[in-house]
C-alpha positions as CSV (number, residue, x, y, z in Angstrom):
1,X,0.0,0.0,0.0
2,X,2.6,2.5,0.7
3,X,4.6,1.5,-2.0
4,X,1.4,2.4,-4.0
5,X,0.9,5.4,-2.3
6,X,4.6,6.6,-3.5
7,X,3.8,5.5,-7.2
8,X,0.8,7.8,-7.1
9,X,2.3,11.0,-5.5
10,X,5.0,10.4,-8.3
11,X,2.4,10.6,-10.7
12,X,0.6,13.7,-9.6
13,X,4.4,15.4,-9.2
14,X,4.7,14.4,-12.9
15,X,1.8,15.8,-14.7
16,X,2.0,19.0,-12.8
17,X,5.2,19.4,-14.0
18,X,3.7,19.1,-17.5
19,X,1.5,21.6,-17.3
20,X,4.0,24.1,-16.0
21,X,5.8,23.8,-18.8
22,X,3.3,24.2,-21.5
23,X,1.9,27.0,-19.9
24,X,5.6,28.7,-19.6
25,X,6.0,27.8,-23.3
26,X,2.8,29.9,-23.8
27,X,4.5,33.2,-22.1
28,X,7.2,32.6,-23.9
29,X,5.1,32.5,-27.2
30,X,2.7,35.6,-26.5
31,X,5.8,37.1,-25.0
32,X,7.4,36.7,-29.0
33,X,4.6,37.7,-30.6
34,X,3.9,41.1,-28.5
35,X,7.6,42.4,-29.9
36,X,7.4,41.3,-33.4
37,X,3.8,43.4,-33.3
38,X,6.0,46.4,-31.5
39,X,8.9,45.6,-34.1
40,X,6.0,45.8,-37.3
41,X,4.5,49.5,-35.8
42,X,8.2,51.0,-35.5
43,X,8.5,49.8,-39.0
44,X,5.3,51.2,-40.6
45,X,5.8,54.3,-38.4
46,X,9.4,54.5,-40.6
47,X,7.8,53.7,-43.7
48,X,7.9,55.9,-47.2
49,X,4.3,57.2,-46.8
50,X,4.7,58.5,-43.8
51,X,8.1,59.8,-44.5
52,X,6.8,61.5,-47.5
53,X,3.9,63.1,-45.9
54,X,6.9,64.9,-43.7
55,X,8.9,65.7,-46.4
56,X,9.1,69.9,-47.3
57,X,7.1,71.6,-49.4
58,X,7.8,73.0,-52.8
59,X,8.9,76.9,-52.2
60,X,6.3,79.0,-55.0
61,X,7.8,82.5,-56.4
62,X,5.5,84.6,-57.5
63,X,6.0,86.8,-60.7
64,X,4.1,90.6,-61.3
65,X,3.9,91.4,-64.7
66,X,5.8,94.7,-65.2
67,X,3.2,97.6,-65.4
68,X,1.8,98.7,-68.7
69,X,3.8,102.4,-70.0
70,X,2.0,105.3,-69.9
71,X,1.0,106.6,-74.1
72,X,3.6,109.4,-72.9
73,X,6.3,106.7,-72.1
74,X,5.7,104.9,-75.2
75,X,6.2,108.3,-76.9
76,X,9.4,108.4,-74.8
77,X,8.6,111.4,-73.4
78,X,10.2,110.9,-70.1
79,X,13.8,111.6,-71.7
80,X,12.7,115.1,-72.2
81,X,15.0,117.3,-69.9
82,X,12.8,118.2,-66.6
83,X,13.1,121.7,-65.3
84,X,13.1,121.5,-61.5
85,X,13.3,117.6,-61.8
86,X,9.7,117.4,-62.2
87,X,8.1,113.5,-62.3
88,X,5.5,114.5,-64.8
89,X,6.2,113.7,-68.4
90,X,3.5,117.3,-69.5
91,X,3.8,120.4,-67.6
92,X,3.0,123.6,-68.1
93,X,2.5,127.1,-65.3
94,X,1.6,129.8,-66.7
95,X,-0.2,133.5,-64.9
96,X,-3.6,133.6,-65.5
97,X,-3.6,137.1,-66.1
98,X,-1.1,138.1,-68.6
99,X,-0.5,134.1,-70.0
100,X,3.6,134.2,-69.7
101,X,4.5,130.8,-69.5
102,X,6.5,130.5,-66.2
103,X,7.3,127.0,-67.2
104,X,6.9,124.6,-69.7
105,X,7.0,120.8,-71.0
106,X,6.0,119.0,-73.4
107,X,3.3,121.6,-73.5
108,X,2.3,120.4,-77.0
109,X,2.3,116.3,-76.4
110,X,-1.5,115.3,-77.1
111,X,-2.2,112.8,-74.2
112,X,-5.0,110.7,-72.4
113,X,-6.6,112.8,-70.1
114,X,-8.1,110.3,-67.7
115,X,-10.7,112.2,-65.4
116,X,-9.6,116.0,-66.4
117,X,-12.6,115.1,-68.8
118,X,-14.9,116.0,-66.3
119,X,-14.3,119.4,-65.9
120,X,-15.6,119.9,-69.5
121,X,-18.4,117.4,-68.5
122,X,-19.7,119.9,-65.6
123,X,-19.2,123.1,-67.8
124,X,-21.1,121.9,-70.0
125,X,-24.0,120.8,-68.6
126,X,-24.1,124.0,-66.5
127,X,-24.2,125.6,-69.4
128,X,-27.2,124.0,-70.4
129,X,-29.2,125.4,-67.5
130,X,-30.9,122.5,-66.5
131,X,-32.4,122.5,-62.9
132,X,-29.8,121.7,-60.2
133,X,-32.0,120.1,-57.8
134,X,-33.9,117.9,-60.2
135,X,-33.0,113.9,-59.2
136,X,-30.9,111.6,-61.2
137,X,-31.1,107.7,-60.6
138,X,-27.9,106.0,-61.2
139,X,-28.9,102.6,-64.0
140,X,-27.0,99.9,-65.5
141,X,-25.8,102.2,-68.3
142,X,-23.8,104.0,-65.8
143,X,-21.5,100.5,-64.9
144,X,-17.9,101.0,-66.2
145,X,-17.5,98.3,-68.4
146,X,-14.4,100.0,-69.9
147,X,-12.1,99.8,-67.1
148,X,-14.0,97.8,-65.0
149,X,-13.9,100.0,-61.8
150,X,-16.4,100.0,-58.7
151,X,-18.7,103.0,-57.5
152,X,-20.0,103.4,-54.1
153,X,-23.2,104.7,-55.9
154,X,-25.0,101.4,-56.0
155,X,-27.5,101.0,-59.3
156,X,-30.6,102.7,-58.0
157,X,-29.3,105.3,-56.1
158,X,-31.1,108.7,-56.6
159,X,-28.9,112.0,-55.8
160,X,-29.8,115.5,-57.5
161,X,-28.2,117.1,-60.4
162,X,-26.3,119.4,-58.0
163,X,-25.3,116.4,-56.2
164,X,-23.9,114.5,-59.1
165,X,-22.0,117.6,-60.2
166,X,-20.2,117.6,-56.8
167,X,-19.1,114.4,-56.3
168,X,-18.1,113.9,-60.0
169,X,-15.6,116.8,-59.4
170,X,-14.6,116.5,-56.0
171,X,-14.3,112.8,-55.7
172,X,-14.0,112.0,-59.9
173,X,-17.4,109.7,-59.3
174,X,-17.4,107.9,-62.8
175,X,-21.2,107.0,-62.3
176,X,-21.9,110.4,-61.3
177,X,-20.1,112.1,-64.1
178,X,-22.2,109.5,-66.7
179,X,-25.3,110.2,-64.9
180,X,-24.9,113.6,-65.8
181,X,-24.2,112.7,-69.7
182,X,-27.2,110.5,-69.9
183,X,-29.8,113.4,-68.2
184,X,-27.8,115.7,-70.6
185,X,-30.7,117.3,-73.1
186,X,-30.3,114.8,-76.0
187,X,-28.7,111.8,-74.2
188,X,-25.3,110.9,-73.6
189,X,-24.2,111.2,-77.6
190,X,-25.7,115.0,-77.2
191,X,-23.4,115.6,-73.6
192,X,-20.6,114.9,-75.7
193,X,-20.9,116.6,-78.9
194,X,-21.5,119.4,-76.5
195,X,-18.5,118.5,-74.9
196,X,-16.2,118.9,-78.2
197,X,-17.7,121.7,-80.1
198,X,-17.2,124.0,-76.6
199,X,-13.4,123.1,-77.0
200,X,-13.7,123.8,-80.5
201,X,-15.3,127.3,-79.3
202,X,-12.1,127.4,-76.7
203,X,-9.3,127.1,-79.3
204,X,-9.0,123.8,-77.7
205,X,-7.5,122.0,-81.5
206,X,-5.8,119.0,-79.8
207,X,-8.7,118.4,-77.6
208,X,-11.4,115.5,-78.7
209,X,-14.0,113.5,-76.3
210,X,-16.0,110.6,-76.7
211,X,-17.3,109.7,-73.2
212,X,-17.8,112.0,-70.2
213,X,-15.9,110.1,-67.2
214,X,-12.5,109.5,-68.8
215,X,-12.3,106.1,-68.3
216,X,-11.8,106.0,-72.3
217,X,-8.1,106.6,-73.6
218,X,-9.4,108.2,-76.7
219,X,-10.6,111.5,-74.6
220,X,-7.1,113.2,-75.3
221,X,-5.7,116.9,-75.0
222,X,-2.5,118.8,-74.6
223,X,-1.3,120.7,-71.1
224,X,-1.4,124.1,-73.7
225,X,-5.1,123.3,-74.5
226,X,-5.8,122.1,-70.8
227,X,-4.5,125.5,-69.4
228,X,-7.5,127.5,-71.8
229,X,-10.2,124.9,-69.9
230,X,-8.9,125.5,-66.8
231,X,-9.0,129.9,-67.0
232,X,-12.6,129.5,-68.5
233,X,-13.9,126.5,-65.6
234,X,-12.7,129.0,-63.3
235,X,-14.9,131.7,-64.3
236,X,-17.8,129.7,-63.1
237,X,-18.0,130.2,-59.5
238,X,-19.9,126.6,-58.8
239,X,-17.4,124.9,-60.3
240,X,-15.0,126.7,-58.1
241,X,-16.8,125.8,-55.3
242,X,-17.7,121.6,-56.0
243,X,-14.0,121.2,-57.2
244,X,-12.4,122.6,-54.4
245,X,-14.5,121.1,-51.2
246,X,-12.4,118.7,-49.3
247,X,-15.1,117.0,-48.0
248,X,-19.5,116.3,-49.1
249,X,-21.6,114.2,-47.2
250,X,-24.8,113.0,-49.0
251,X,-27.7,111.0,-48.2
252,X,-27.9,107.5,-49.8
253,X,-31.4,105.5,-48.9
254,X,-31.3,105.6,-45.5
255,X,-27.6,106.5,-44.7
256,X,-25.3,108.9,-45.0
257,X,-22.4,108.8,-47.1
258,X,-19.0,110.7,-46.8
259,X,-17.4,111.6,-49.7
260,X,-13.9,113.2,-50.1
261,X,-11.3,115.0,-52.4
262,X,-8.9,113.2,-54.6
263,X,-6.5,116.0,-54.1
264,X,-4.7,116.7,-51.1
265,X,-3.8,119.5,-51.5
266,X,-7.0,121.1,-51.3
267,X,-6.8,120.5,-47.5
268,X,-3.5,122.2,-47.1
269,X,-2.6,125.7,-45.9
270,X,0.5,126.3,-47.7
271,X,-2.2,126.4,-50.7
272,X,-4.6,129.2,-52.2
273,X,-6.5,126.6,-54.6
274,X,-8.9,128.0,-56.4
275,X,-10.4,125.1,-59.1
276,X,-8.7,121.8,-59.6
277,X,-9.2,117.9,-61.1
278,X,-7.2,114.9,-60.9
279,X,-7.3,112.1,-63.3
280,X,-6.4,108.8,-63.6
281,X,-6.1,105.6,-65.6
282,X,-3.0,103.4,-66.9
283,X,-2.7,105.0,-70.2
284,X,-2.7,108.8,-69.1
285,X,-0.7,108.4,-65.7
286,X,-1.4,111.1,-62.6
287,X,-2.8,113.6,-63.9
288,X,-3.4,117.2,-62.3
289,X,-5.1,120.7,-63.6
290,X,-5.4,123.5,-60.8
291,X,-6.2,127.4,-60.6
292,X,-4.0,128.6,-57.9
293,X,-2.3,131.9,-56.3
294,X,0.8,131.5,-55.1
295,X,3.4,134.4,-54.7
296,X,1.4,136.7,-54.8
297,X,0.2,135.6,-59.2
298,X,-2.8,133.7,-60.0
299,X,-1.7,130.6,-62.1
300,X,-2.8,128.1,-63.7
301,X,-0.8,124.4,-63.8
302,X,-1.0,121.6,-65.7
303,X,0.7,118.3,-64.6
304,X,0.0,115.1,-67.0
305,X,1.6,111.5,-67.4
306,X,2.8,111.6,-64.0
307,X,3.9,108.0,-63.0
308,X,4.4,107.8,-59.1
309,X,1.1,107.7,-57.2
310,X,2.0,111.3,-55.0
311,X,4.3,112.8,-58.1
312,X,2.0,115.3,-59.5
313,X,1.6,116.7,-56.3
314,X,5.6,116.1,-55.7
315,X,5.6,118.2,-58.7
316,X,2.9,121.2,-57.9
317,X,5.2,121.1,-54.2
318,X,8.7,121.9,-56.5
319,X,6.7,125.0,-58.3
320,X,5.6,126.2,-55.1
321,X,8.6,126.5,-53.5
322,X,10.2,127.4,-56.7
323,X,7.8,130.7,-57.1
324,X,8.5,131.4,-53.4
325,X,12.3,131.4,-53.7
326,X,14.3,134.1,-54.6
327,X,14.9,132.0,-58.0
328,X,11.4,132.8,-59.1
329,X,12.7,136.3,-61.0
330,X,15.6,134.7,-62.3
């Protein structure tokens, strides 16, 4: 019996031995598997895709078209010697009185005169005495679709005749100023036949118009013929007054709506201004026309192709200070 007893305990001792060891075998196993799934995440964290996802991106240059000369630059007008090193390719002061030219350049060069076209716009159609205070609505037909610029005068706004007139010279509105042409006895083709025959009444022979904002290239004129607009826009006190305001608030539906001068001058002290206009578009350059008195003369200055955004008035600065130096008699 005991010797039975032993065989049986030797048994037991066996078997549990056996199981042991299989289920060590099994640790060991899991235990292999667990780092060859660690050793396969290290390498798909490693792989190509992700390595190109990392990889750094392609630099992009980008590349401005040079801008498009000026019709006075084409003409090479900028080599032209510059008395008092002015920017503007067309200048010309001269007293408003007597007509001595004080100074001159390219005087003669017929040019694009951007918005300078609406001086001749509001002359005329003050000259045809039509009620100030009657109401213009602004229409499709006013859109640019020349140069493609914006208007804070929305389609459908309604501003009287006086209004239009104001902001078309103090702030070069383009929808104003073809607002005006459209209400213009006759229609827009009417505004500007008036528009050429009064320069052909002014001596004006370089001068020809075929639109009233100036948008269009093809409204051209020389500073010489410019400076005879000018003296007779400044006989009309209105016109003084509209083109000279540095600042117009009018009311827009139910808003009102600031509106200020394209020339900065106008708001400074060193200057007597009595009438001016700016214009702009790529083909004319900065332009500039003012009635001014300065040292004591009344003149009248002309400033066209002017390249650099704050040139013409660079330019207007060097006469200034020019007539108010000693240098001025010599």
């Amino acid at each position: 019996m005991r010797l039975l007893g032993l065989l049986c305990l030797s048994l037991v001792l066996s078997v549990a031995d056996a199981g042991l060891g299989v289920q060590t075998a099994d640790a060991a196993t899991n235990k292999t598997q667990k780092a060859e799934r660690q050793q396969v995440r290290k390498s798909k964290a490693k792989s190509p895709r992700k390595a190109a996802v990392q990889a750094p991106k392609r630099r992009v240059v980008a590349v401005v078209a040079p801008a498009r000369p000026s019709f006075g630059q084409q003409l090479g007008l900028e080599e032209s010697p510059s008395p008092l090193a002015l920017k503007s390719n067309v200048a010309l002061v001269l007293d408003q009185e007597t007509n001595e030219v004080l100074l001159a350049k390219n005087e003669g060069a017929v040019l694009p005169i951007a918005s300078i076209t609406k001086l001749m716009t509001a002359l005329v159609v003050l000259e045809a005495q039509q009620p100030l205070d009657e109401v213009l609505t602004i229409s499709n037909e006013d859109i640019d679709t020349e140069k493609h610029t914006g208007s804070r005068l929305a389609v459908g706004t309604q501003l009287t005749r006086g209004e239009m007139l104001h902001l078309a010279l103090m702030s070069s509105e383009n929808r104003a100023a073809n607002a005006l042409g459209r209400h213009y006895p006759g229609g827009l083709a009417a505004a500007v036949e008036a528009m050429n025959a009064k320069a052909r009444q002014l001596g004006m022979r370089d001068t020809r118009y075929v639109e009233p904002t100036g948008l269009s290239s093809s409204n051209q004129s020389s500073a010489s013929d410019l400076a005879r607009l000018v003296k007779v826009a400044y006989e009309v006190p209105l016109l003084r007054e509209l083109s000279t305001t540095a600042e117009h608030r009018v009311r827009v539906g139910r808003r009102d709506m600031a509106f200020h001068t394209t020339n900065g001058l106008v708001r400074s002290r060193s200057w007597d201004i009595g009438l001016q206009k700016t214009g702009y578009i790529a083909e004319a350059g900065r332009c500039l026309v003012m009635q001014a008195e300065l040292a004591g003369r009344k003149l009248i200055m002309v400033f066209l192709d002017s390249a650099g955004k704050y040139s013409r008035i660079g330019d207007a600065e060097r006469v200034r200070k020019w007539l108010s130096s000693d240098r001025a008699g010599s």
